[in-house]
C-alpha positions, 0 to 999 in steps of 0.5 A: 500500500505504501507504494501504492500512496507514494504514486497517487502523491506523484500523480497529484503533482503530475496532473497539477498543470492539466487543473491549472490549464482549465482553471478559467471555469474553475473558483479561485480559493481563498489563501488561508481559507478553505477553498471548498465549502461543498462536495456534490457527488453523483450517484455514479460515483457512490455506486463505482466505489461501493463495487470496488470495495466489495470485488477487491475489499478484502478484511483490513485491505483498503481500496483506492481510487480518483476522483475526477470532475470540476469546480464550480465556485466553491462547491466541488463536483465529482462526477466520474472516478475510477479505481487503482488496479489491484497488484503484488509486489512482483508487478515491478514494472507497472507504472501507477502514475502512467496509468493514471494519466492515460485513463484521464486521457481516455477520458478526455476523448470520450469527452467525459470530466478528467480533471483530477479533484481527489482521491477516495480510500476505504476504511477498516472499522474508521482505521484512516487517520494515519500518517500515510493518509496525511502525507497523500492528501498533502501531495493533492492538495498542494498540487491541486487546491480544492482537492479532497479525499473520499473515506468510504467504510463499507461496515458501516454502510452494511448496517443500513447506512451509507458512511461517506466522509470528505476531508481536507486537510486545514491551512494551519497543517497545510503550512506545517507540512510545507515547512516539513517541521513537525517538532513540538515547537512547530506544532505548538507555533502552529496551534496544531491539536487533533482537532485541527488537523483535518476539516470535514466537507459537507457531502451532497449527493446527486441523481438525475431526474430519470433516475430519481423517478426509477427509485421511486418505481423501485422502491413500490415494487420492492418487498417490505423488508423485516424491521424488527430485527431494528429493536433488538436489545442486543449489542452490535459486533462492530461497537465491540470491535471498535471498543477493541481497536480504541484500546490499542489506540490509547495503549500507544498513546500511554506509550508516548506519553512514558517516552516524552515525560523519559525524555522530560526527565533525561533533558532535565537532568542534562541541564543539571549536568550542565550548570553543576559543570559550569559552577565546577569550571567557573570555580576552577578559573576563580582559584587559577586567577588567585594563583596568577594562572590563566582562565580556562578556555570556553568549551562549547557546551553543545559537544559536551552535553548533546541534546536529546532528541524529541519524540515525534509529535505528529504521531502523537497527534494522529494516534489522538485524532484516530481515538476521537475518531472512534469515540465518535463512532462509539458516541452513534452506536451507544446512543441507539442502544441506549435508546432502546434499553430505555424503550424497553424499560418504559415498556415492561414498566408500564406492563407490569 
């Protein structure tokens, strides 16, 4: 998979020169702005990465693909995408990005929407904030602007509601990761917290008229499914799973913690170090002047004591993003078995 990102991050770069070539039909985003308030997908595309998943989504591998269509002031519209082909390791000699610019060439001629707007990813339980996902989302949306990424989490969707997120990554993270520092002094500068790390997009999506009127004859001619299974009390296995992957996410949280208050305490120390040193030596040249000696000479205290290296804090940050992640979805899951828990209460009280 890692192969797979660093290409769609070239990719990006590689068809920034077609976007900026149509940009006259394009809205021009504000500097330190979102440049995207909107995202309208056609219902083609929802269904084309349904399918993908469900032919090549397999367990905790993940699905990719672009996203093509316009801009139109500040709204984004995905009209068209396609998949990235699945292949091993073996396939040395495939090239993802010449793919990629020959399937919007294709496009192009049958005169079909080829502009490269983003990139869609499946998701594992909501498993998607990561430092792959960030460092790919960076390479499109510095090469194209109003670019956006697609998370589709087909556990979800499989339990009656379709779960499809845009993200973007905000401008105070797009500077941080321009200067490419992302040491605590920089974050901090930067006012970086999880919570402004990435910027949710609100998602439209879109069907023809002629489409619209054959759900509607569909959905007459469709059998009435069973819904009591929706009252049963007991609890989901995805909620379970997810309590299990929050867990592991706050145990390699503890983890940093222990190494950032280690290298805390190992800083601290040094510092002792270094100024019982400086007392030693500035005693030392007090005794030598007394004596008629010369003064030491000055040592560069750097070599003598080198800094400890900090933890990365970006990993920090990411590992906190993904808890918030599935505290969100624990917080939708709880509030419907709540809700039926007490149903069920007001209805056997009010039995008995």
């Amino acid at each position: 998979m890692a192969s797979r990102k660093e290409g769609t991050g070239s990719a990006a770069t590689s068809s920034s020169s077609t976007t900026g070539a149509s940009g006259k039909g394009k809205g021009k985003g504000v500097s330190g702005d979102s440049a995207v308030k909107q995202v309208q997908i056609d219902g083609l595309v929802v269904l084309k990465i349904i399918k993908h998943y469900q032919e090549e989504g397999q367990g905790t591998e993940v699905v990719q693909g672009v996203l093509l269509g316009l801009v139109v002031e500040d709204r984004l519209e995905i009209t068209n995408c396609f998949p990235f082909p699945q292949h091993t390791e073996d396939d040395a000699d495939f090239d993802e990005v010449q793919y990629q610019m020959e399937m919007m060439r294709s496009l192009r001629h049958v005169n079909i929407d080829h502009l490269h707007v983003g990139w869609y990813q499946s998701t594992y339980y909501g498993s998607f904030v990561t430092r792959a996902l960030l460092d790919s989302q960076f390479s499109y949306q510095h090469a194209i602007e109003e670019s956006v990424v697609l998370i589709y989490d087909p556990i979800k969707t499989a339990q009656g509601s379709l779960s499809l997120k845009a993200y973007r990554l905000t401008p105070k993270l797009m500077e941080v990761c321009k200067e490419k520092d992302f040491s605590p002094e920089a974050l901090k500068k930067g006012s970086i917290t999880f919570e402004h790390m990435f910027e949710e997009v609100p998602i439209v999506i879109k069907n023809s008229h002629l489409i619209n009127v054959l759900m509607w004859e569909l959905e007459k001619k469709s059998a009435v499914a069973d819904k009591h299974e929706l009252l049963s009390l007991a609890s989901s296995s995805h909620l379970g799973k997810t309590l299990q992957l929050l867990m592991d996410r706050v145990d390699e949280m503890s983890q940093d913690i222990v190494k950032y208050n280690t290298y805390m305490r190992n800083t601290s120390k040094q510092q002792q170090q270094k100024h019982q040193y400086q007392q030693r030596r500035q005693q030392e040249n007090m005794q030598r002047q007394s004596r008629g000696e010369p003064p030491l000479p000055e040592e560069d205290l750097s070599k003598l004591f080198k800094p400890h290296q900090p933890p990365a804090r970006m990993d920090s940050l990411l590992i906190a993003g993904q808890i918030n992640t599935y505290c969100q979805n624990i917080k939708e899951f709880t509030a419907q078995n709540l809700g039926k828990l007490f149903m069920a209460q007001a209805l056997q009280e009010y039995n008995n």
